[in-house]
C-alpha positions in Angstrom: -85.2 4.6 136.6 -88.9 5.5 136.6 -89.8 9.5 136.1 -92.9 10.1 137.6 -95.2 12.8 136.5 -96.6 15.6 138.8 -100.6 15.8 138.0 -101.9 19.4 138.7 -105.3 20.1 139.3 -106.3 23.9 137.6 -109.2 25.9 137.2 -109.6 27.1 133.9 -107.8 26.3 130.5 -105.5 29.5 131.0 -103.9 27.0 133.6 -103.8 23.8 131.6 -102.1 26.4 128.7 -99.7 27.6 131.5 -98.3 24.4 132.4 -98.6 22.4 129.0 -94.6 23.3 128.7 -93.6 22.4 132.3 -91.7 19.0 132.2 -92.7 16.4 134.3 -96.3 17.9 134.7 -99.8 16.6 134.2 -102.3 19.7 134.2 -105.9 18.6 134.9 -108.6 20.9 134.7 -111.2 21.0 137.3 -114.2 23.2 137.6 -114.7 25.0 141.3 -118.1 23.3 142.6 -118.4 20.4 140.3 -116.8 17.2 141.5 -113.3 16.7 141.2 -112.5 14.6 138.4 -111.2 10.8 138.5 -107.1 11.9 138.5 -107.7 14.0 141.4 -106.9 10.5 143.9 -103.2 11.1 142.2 -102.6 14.9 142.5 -99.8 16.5 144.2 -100.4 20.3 143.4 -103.7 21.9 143.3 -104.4 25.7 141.8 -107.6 26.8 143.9 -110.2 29.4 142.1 -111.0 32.4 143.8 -112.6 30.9 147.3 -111.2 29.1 150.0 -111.4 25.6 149.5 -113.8 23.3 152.1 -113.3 19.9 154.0 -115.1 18.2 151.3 -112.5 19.0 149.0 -109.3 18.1 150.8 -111.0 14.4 151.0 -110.7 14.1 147.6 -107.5 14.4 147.2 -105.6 12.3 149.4 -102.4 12.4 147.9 -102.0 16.4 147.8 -98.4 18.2 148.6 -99.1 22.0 147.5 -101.5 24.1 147.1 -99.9 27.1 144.6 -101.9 30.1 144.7 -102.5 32.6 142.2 -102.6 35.6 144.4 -99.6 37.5 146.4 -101.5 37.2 149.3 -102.2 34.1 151.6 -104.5 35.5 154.7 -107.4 33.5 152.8 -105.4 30.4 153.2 -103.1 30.2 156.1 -104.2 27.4 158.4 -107.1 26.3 156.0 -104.7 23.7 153.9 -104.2 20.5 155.7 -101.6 19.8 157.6 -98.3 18.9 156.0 -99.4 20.3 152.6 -97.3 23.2 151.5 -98.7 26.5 150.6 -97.0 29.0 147.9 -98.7 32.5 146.7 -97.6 33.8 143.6 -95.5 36.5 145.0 -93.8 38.4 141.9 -96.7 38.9 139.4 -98.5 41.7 141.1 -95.9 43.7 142.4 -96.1 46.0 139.5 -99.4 46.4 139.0 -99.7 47.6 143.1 -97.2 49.9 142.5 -98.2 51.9 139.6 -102.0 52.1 141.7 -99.8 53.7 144.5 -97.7 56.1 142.0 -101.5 57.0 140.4 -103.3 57.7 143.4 -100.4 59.9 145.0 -100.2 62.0 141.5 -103.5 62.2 141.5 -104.3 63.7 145.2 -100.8 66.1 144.5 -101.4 66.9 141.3 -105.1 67.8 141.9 -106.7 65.9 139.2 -109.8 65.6 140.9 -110.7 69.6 140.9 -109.3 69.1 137.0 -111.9 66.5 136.7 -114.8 68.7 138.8 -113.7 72.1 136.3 -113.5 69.7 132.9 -117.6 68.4 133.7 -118.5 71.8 134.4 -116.6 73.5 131.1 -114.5 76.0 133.2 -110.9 76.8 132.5 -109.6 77.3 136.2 -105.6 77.6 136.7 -104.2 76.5 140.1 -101.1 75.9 142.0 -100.6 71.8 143.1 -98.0 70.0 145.1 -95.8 68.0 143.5 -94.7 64.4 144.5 -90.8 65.3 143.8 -89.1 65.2 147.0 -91.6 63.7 149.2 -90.3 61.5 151.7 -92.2 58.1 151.7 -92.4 55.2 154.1 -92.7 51.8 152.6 -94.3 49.7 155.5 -93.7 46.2 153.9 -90.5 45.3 152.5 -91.4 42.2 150.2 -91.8 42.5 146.6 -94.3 45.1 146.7 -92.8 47.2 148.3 -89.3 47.0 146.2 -91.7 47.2 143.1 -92.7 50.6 144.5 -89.4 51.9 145.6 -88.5 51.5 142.6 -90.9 53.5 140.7 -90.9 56.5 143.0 -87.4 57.2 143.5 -87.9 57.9 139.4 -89.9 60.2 140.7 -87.0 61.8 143.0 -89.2 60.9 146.0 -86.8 59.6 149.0 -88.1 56.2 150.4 -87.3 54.4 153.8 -88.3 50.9 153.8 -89.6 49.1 156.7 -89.8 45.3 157.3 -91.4 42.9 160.1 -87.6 42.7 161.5 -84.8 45.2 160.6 -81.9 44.2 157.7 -80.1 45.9 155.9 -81.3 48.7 154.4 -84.8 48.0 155.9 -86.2 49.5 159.5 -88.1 47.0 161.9 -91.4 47.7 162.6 -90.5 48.4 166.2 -88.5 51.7 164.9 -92.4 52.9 163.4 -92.8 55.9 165.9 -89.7 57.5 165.4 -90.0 57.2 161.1 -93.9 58.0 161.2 -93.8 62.3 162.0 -90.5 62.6 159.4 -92.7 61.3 156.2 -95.1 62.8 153.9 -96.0 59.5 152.7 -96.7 56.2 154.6 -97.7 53.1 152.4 -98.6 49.7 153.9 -97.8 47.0 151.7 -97.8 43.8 154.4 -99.9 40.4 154.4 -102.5 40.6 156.7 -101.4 38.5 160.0 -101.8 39.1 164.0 -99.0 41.2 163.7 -100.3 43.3 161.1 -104.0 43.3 161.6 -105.2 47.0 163.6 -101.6 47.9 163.2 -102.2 51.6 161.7 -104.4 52.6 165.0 -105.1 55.9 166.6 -101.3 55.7 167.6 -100.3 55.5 164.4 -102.0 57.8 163.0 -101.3 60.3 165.6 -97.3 60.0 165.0 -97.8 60.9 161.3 -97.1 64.7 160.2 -99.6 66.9 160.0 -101.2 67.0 156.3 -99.4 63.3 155.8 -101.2 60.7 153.4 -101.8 57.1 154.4 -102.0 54.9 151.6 -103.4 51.3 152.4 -102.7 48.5 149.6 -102.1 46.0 152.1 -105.9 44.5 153.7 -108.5 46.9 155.0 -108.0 45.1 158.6 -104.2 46.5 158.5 -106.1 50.0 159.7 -108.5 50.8 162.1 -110.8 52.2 160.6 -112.7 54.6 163.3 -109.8 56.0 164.0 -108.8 56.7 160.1 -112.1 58.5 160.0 -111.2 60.4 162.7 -108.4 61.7 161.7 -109.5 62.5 158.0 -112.8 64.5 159.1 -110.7 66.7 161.4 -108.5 67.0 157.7 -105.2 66.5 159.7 -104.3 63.4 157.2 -105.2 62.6 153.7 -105.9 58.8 152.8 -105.6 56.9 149.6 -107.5 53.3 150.2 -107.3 50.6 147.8 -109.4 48.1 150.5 -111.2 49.1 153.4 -112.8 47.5 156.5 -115.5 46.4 156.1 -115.1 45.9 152.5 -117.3 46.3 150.1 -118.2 49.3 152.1 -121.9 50.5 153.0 -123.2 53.4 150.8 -123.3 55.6 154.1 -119.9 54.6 155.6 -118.5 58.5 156.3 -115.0 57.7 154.3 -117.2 57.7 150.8 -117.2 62.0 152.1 -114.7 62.5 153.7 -112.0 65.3 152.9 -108.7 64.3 151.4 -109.9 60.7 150.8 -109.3 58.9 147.3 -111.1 55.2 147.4 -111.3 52.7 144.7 -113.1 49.3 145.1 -110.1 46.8 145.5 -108.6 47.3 141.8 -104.7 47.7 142.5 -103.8 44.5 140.7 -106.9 44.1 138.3 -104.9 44.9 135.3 -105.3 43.3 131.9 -102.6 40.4 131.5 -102.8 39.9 135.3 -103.5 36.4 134.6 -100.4 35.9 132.1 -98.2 37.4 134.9 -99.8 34.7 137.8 -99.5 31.8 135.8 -96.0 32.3 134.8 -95.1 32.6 137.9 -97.4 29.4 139.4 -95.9 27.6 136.4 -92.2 28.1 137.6 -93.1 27.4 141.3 -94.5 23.6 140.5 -91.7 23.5 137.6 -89.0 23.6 141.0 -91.5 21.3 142.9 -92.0 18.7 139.9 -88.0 18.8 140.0 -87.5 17.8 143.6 -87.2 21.5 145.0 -89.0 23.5 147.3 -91.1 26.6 145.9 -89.5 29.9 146.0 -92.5 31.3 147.5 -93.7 29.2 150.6 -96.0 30.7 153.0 -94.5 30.0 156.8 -96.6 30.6 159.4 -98.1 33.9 159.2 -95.9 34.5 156.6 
């Protein structure tokens, strides 16, 4: 009986590291831009870098069955891999990481840190009053990994969460149930993929169904919300917003959500945590090990996904 070996193409020598224990696995390391080197005619698996690959890569390598991503997300990728290759993120190693950005933007906007911050610069000991995030009521919209990762962090908080998925299960909401859940939460996060489903699908609606004072947190893709109407609603100061991406993204210096009231932004950060890489590779590593073993990856993207 002849065991064949699974060559891996991967980007840096974290990746040859990653897989050097994986039975059955040859890891091959490529650099994105150069030309692929000789083995690439034999590989099944491919590990992109951080762009989408192009045409001129998928015709050298004629014998390719997966691409395994490093990322949670596939919106980059979905349609873009030839057809009858497979497609897996690496859905598992960035859950936490999203989670605790949620958990430190919503203690930072109830907690006040920011007029802390304003008074610490300017040497004044000022007292005040916050809220509190114990006992807020908080709508997950996304009920994957990320969102369990974060349900699971504030309810240590003794915050109440509803989850809500793309179709209703047990103990998650369907999406079509949003209007009724959106005016009975403080909080709403959205944690989905970006799709055709999901793409505008915070609009004025929405936002108009959410309580007065409510946050919207976005750690999902800026193209989840619309943003004109966001701004809308945060000028008028009816809703708070805590916005890990944005649309357009980066965005321009004199884009009106850089001022607006009751806005936290950072630049796309939520997962860029130290060890980051560890976490992706460990989990890329145990996808191809089920592949190289004649099973299907845990994490295949269908469809939209």
């Amino acid at each position: 009986m002849v065991i064949m070996t699974v060559t891996v193409l991967v980007p840096d020598d974290d990746g040859v590291a990653a897989l050097s224990e994986v039975p059955l696995v040859q890891a091959v390391r490529y650099r994105w831009g150069d030309p692929v080197p000789p083995e690439a005619a034999k590989a099944e698996v491919l590990i992109p870098g951080r762009h989408p690959a192009g045409e001129e890569l998928w015709r050298d390598l004629p014998n390719l069955k997966l691409v395994q991503l490093l990322t949670a997300g596939a919106d980059d990728w979905v349609g873009k891999v030839p057809d009858g290759v497979l497609l897996s993120t690496c859905r598992g190693a960035h859950g936490g990481s999203m989670a605790e950005w949620v958990v430190a933007v919503l203690l930072s906007m109830y907690r006040r840190l920011d007029v802390f911050a304003a008074a610490q610069r300017a040497s004044r000991w000022e007292r005040m009053t916050s809220e509190t995030l114990q006992g807020q009521h908080v709508l997950v919209v996304g009920a994957g990994d990320l969102g369990r990762q974060l349900r699971k962090r504030l309810e240590s908080f003794e915050v109440r969460c509803t989850m809500v998925g793309m179709s209703a299960r047990d103990g998650v909401h369907g999406v079509d149930e949003l209007p009724e859940l959106l005016p009975h939460h403080d909080v709403v996060v959205m944690m989905v993929p970006l799709t055709s489903r999901t793409r505008g699908m915070v609009d004025a609606a929405f936002l108009a169904a959410m309580r007065d004072g409510a946050v919207l947190v976005n750690a999902a893709r800026g193209s989840v919300v619309a943003t004109d109407a966001l701004v809308a609603e945060v000028t008028t100061g009816r809703l708070r917003a805590a916005l890990d991406v944005t649309d357009p993204e980066p965005l321009p210096a004199d884009h009106p959500l850089w001022t607006a009231p009751g806005v936290v932004l950072t630049p796309h950060v939520g997962g860029a945590v130290h060890g980051v890489r560890r976490r992706s590779y460990a989990v890329a590593a145990a996808e191809i090990a089920r592949y190289a073993g004649g099973e299907l990856p845990d994490n295949l993207v269908h469809g939209e996904y």
